[in-house]
C-alpha positions as CSV (number, residue, x, y, z in Angstrom):
1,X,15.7,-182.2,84.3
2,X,18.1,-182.2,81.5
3,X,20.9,-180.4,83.5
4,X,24.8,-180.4,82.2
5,X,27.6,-180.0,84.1
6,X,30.3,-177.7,82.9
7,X,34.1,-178.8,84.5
8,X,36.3,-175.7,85.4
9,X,39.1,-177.3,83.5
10,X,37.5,-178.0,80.3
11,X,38.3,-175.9,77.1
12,X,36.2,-173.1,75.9
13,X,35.3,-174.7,73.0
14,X,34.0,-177.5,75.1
15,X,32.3,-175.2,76.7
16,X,30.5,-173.8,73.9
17,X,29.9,-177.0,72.7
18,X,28.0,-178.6,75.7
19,X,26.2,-174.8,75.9
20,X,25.0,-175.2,72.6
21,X,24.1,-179.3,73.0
22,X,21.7,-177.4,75.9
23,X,19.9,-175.1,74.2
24,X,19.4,-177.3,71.6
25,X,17.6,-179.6,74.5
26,X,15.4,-176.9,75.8
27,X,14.2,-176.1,72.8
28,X,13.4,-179.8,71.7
29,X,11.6,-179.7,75.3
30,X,9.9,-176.5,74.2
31,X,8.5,-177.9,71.3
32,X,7.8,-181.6,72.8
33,X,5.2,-179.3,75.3
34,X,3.9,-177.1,72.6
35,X,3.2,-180.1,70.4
36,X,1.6,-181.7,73.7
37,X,-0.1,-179.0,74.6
38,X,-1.5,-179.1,71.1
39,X,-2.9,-182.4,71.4
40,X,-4.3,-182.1,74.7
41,X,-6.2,-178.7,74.5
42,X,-5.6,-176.7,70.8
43,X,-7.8,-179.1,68.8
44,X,-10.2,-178.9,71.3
45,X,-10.0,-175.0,71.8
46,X,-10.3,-174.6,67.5
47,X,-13.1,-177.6,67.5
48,X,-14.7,-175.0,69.7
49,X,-14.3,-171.7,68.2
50,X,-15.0,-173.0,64.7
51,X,-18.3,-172.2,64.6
52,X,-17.8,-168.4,65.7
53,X,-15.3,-168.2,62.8
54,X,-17.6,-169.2,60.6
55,X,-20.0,-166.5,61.4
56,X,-17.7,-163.9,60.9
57,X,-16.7,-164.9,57.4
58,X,-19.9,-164.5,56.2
59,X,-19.7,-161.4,57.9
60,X,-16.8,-160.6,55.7
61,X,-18.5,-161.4,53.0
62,X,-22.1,-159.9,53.8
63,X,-20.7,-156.7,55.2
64,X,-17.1,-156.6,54.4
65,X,-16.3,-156.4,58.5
66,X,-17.5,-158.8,61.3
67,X,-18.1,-157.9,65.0
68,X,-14.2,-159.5,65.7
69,X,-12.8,-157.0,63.2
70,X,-14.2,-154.1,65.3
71,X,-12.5,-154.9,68.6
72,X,-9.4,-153.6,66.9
73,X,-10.6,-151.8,63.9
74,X,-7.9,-149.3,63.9
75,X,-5.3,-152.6,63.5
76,X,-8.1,-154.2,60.8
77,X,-8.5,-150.8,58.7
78,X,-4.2,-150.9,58.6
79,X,-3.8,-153.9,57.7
80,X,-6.4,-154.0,54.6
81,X,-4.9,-150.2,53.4
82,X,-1.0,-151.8,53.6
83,X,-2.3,-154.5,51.5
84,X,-4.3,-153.1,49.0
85,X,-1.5,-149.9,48.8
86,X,1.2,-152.7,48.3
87,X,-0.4,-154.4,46.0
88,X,-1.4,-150.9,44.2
89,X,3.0,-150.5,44.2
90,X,3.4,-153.6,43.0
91,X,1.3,-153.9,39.9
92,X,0.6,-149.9,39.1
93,X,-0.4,-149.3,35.7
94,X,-1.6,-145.6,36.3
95,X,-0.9,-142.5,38.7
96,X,-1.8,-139.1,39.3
97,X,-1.2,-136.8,36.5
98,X,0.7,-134.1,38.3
99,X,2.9,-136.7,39.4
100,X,6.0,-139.0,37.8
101,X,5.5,-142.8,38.6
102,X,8.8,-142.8,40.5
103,X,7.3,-140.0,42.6
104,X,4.2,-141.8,43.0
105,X,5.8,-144.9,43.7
106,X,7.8,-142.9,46.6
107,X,4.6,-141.8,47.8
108,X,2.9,-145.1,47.9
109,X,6.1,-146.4,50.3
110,X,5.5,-143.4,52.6
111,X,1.6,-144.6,53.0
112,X,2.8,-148.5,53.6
113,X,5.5,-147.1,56.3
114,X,2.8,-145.0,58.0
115,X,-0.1,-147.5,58.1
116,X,2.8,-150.2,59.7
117,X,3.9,-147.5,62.0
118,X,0.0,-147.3,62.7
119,X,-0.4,-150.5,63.2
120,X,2.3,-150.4,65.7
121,X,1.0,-147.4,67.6
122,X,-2.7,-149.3,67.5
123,X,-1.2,-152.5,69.2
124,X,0.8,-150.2,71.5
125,X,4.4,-151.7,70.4
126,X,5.2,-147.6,69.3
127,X,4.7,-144.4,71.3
128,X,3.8,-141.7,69.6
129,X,3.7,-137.6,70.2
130,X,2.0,-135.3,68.1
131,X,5.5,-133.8,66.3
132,X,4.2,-129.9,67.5
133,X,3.9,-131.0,71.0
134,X,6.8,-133.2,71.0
135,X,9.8,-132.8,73.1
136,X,12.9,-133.9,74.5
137,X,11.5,-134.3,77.9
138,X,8.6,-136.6,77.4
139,X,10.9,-138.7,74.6
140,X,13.3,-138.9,77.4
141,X,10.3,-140.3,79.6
142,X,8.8,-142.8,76.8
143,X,12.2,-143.9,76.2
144,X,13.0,-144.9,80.0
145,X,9.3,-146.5,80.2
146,X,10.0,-148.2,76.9
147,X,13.0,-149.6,78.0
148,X,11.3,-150.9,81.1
149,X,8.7,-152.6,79.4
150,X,10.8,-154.5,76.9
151,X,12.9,-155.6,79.6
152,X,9.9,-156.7,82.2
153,X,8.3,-158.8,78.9
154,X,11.0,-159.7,77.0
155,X,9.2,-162.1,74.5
156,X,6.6,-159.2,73.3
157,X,7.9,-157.2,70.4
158,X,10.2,-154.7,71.1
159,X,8.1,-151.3,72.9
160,X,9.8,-148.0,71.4
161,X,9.3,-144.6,71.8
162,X,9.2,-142.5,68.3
163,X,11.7,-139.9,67.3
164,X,10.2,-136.4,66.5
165,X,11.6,-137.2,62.7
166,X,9.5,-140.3,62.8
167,X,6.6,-138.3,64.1
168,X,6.8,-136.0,61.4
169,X,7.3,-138.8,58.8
170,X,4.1,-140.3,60.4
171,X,1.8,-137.1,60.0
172,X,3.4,-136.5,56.4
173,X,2.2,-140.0,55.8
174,X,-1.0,-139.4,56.6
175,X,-1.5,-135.9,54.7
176,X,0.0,-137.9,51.8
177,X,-2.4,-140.6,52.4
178,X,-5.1,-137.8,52.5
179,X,-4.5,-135.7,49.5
180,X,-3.8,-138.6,47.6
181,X,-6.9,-140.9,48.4
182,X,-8.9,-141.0,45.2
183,X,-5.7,-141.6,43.7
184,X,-5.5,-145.2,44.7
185,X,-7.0,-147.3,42.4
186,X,-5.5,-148.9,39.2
């Protein structure tokens, strides 16, 4: 629709210039149809869901979970412990007594980076081995089937396959997270 033709002769910097004048065109036309699309069928769609939203935020507030929350609780729980143990690293005012704050604050960073690696591992962008089971064999198998998968769906975050280091940082996280638990509050 909006094609340009490119002249053998012409400069690179030409070049460049009317491959960049593209781009720029099929995004405006990307965001002309998602705008569009919008208008057309989004209002509608939210119009629609509105009152189910509603009914889960009472949930929330009744319960402190709503039916929607449970389809993925393992993604929910994550994403309520990273914020509340960010916000606990943030403004501490207290930690453990056998501890120093800057080895507490070290531990609070290794429970944030294992509840994001968890939330990657729940929504499948991570693959993950138990680290006493883990070897070079399967990693060399995740990696391959990683690699196929982020380059059949290009657009979905990046699919990886975890290093045994990372597996071990995971389960350290999680014994940190454990031993530590009626730790967190301020």
């Amino acid at each position: 629709m909006f094609g340009i033709v490119i002249n053998v002769g012409q400069t690179y910097k030409e070049g460049n210039a009317k491959r960049n004048l593209r781009e720029i065109i099929m995004k405006f036309k990307n965001i002309c149809e998602d705008v569009w699309w919008w208008i057309r069928y989004g209002i509608w769609q939210r119009m629609a869901e509105f009152p189910r939203y509603m009914y889960w935020f009472f949930q929330r507030g009744k319960r402190g979970y709503s039916d929607s929350d449970v389809w993925g609780f393992c993604d929910h729980l994550s994403d309520i412990i990273i914020g509340g143990v960010k916000q606990l690293h943030k403004n501490h005012q207290s930690y453990p007594s056998d501890l120093t704050t800057q080895q507490w604050n070290k531990v609070l960073k290794e429970v944030i980076w294992t509840f994001e690696t968890a939330k990657h591992i729940c929504n499948h962008d991570w693959l993950y081995q138990n680290s006493e089971s883990w070897n070079k064999k399967d990693y060399n198998k995740w990696v391959k089937l990683s690699n196929e998968v982020n380059l059949k769906y290009p657009t979905l975050e990046k699919c990886k396959a975890m290093t045994k280091y990372e597996c071990e940082k995971f389960e350290m996280g999680w014994e940190l997270f454990q031993k530590h638990y009626f730790s967190l509050w301020d």
